[in-house]
C-alpha positions in Angstrom: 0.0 0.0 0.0 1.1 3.6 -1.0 1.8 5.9 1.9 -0.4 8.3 0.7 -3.3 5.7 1.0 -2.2 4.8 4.8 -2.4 8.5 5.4 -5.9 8.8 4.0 -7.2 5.9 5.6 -6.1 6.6 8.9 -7.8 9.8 8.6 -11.0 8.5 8.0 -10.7 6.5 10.9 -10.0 8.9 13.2 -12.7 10.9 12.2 -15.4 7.9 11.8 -14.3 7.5 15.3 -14.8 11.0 16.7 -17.8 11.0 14.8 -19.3 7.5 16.8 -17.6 9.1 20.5 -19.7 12.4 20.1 -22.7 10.8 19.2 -22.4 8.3 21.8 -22.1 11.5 24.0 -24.7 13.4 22.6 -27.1 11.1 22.2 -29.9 10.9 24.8 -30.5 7.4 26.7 -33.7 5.5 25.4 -36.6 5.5 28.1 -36.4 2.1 30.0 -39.9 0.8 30.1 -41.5 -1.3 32.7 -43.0 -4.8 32.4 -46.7 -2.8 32.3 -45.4 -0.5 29.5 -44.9 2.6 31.1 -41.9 4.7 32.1 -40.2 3.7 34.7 -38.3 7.1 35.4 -40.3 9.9 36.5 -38.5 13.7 35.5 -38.2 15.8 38.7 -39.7 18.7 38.9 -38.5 22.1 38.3 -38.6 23.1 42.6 -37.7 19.4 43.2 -34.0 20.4 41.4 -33.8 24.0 42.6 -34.1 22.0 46.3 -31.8 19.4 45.2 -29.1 22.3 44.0 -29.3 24.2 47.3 -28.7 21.4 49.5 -25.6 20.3 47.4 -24.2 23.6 46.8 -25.5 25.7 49.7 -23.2 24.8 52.8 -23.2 24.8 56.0 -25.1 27.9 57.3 -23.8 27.7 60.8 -19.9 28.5 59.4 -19.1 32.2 58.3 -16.9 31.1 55.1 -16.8 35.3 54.0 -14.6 36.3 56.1 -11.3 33.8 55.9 -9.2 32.4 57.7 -6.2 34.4 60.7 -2.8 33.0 59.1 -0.1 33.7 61.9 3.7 34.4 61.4 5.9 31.5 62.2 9.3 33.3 62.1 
């Protein structure tokens, strides 16, 4: 095989390969059903994930985090 057609062929491949990785990324999972046929995953409502967010993200309330922390001299 030429070198030129090596070249071109590993180029392809790489990008029939970027191509299958983003739309395996990309691509939204399929709805898993139940044996009665209906969706088994419910979407969470708009205030249920606000809730969710500021429990993760909020903290503990009790700690003042805003003002630092006293770093003392050692020398």
């Amino acid at each position: 095989m030429s070198p030129r057609l090596v070249v071109i062929l590993a180029v392809v491949g790489i990008i029939a390969s970027g191509i299958g990785v983003v739309r395996w990324i990309v691509q939204p999972p399929a709805a898993r059903l139940s044996g009665a046929g209906e969706a088994s995953l419910q979407a969470a409502s708009d205030a249920d994930r606000r809730a969710h967010r500021e429990r993760f993200f909020g903290g503990d309330t009790g700690h003042d985090i805003r003002s630092g922390q006293e770093v003392k001299p050692t020398c």
